[in-house]
N, C-alpha and C positions, 0 to 999 in steps of 0.2 A: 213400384212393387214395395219398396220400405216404406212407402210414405203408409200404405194399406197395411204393410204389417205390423207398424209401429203402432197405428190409431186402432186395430184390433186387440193388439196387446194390452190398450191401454183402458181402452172398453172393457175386456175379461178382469181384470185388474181391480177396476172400480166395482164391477160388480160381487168379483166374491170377497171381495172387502164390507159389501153393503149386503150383499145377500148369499154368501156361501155357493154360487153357482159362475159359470161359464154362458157368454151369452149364448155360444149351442146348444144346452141345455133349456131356454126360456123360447127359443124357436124351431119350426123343423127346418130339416136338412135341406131343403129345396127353397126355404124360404134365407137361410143363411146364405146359400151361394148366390143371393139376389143383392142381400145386401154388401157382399164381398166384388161385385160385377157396381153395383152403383159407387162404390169408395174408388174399387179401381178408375171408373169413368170422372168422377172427379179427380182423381190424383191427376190424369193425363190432360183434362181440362186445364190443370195449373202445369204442369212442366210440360206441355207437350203443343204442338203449333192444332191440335184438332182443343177445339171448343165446346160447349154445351150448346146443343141445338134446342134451340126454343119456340122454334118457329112450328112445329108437328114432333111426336113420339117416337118415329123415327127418322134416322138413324142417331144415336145416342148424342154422338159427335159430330162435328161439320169441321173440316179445313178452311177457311173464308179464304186463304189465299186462292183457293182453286175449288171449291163446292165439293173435295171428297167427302163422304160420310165414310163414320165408323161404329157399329153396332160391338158395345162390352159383352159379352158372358164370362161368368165365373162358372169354375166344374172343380170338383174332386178328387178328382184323378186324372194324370198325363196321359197326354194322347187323344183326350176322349173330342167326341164328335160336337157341334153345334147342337144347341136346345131354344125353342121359338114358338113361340107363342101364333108365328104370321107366317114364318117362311120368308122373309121378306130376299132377297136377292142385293149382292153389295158386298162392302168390305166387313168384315167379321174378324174381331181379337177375342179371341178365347183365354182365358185369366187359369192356369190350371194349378191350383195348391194341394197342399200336406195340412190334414189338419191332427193336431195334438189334442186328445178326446181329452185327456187330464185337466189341461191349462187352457182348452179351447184356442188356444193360436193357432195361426194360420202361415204356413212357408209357404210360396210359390215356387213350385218346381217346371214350369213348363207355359213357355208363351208362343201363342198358335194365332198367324194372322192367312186369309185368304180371302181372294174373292169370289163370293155363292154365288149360284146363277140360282132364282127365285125360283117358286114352287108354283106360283099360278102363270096358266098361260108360257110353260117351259116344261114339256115334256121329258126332257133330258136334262131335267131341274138338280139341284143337291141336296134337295128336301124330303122329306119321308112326308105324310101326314098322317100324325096317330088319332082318330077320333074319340068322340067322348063317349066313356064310357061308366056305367052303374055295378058295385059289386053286389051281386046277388047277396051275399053274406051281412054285409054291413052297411046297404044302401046307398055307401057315399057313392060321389062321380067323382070322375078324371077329368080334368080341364084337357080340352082339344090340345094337341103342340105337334109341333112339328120337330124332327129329326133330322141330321143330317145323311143322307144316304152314304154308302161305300166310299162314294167317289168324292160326297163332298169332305168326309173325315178326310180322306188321304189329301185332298186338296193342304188341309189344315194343316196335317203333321207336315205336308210339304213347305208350310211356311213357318217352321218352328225358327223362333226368332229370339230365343232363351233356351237352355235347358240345363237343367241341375242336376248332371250326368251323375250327381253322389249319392243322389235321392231315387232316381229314374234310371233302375239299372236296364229294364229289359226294352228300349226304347231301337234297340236295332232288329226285335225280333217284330216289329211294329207291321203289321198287316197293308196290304197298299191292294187298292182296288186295282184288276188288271185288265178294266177297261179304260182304263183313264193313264195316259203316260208319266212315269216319272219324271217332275223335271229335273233337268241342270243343276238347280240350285238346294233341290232336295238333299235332305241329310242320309235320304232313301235310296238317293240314284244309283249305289252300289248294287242294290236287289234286281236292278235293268242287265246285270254284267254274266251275262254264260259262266258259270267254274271252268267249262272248260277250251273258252277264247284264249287264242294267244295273245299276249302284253308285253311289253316291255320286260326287261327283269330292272327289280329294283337295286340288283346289287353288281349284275354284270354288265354295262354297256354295249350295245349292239347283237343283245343276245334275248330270245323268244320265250316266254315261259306262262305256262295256264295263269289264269287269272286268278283260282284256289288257293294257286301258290303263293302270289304275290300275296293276296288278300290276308294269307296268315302271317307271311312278313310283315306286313301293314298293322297286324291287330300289336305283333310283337314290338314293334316301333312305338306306336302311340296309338292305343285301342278308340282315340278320338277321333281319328282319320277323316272319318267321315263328314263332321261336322265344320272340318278347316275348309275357308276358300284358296281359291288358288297361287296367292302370294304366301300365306302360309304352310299350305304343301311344299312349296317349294324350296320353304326356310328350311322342311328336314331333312334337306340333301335330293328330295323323290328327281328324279331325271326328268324333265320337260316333257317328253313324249307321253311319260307314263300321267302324269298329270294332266295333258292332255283326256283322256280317259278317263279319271278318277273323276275330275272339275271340269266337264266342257262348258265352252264360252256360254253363258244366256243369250240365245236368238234375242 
């Protein structure tokens, strides 16, 4: 993520040195998150064990120690859902930044990995397909693309693997399809908990109390709660049991 934000800054830099503009300014917005989704795919190309795939278009990356692919997007805004041109089905990192309309940089606030079940031939697919479309008004068309459905979004924010809790204030009001179960490892899985199941108390041993309760205890402890795995919950005193609950094992 620095490597991308450092070579963006330094792109904007040179150009309103040479030309008084921001390079979001000399492209559209859809065409910028392209180029932000290709830096990033190189950055991890060099620090990261997934590769440039050269062999076919997709998937962006390949693992050669074990044939995983990994398909980049860049998006706008945290949280948001997969965008595709094919729908293809696979592992998918979503690149999600802050961009500074003044200076044109770019902050990433929010890194989203999952993996999509495709749209062709997967009725119960994570894909939307939006078709092409002409506007009456100004004659242009819309290139075909694909969307990720409810479930596949939640899939994503289930695998948020970064997030820039400074930036991304409202990231626990985050929507979760409720066909699709929360997992374990989710930053979500809170939203799976009754207010008003009994838990552990965080503060009395051997003693029962709603889950509302605790959960405001919790925000009043470290409003981060959510995001700690289970060795870390543990480091703030939380009772085993109740942990238990908050971070159950991943099957």
């Amino acid at each position: 993520m620095l490597q991308v934000m450092r070579i963006v800054a330094q792109i904007n830099r040179t150009l309103r040195q040479q030309a008084g503009l921001a390079l979001i300014h000399v492209i559209q917005a859809n065409g910028f998150s392209g180029i932000v989704s290709n830096m990033l795919t190189h950055a991890l190309d060099q620090f990261s064990p997934y590769k440039h795939n050269h062999e076919q278009q997709y998937p962006d990356l390949v693992n050669p120690n074990n044939g995983i692919g990994l398909e980049i997007k860049g998006a706008n805004k945290a949280g948001k859902g997969g965008e595709s041109h094919n729908g293809h089905g696979g592992w998918h990192l979503i690149g999600c930044f802050d961009l500074d309309k003044n200076t044109g940089n770019i902050h990433f606030v929010h890194i989203e990995i999952a993996q999509l079940v495709g749209y062709i031939g997967a009725p119960e697919g994570d894909w939307h397909y939006c078709g092409s479309t002409v506007n009456a008004e100004t004659g242009s068309q819309r290139t075909e693309t694909y969307y990720t459905t409810g479930r596949g979004t939640s899939k994503l924010r289930d695998g948020s693997v970064y997030l820039d809790t400074d930036r991304v204030t409202n990231w626990m009001r985050w929507q979760h399809n409720q066909s699709y179960p929360i997992p374990p490892y989710s930053p979500l899985y809170f939203q799976r908990l009754d207010n008003q199941m009994r838990v552990p108390s965080l503060k009395q041993r051997g003693r029962t109390v709603t889950w509302a309760t605790v959960k405001s205890q919790l925000n009043k402890l470290d409003p981060l709660w959510p995001l700690y795995d289970r060795q870390k919950l543990e480091t703030l005193a939380i009772p085993t049991d109740l942990v238990e609950i908050i971070r159950p094992p991943v099957p």
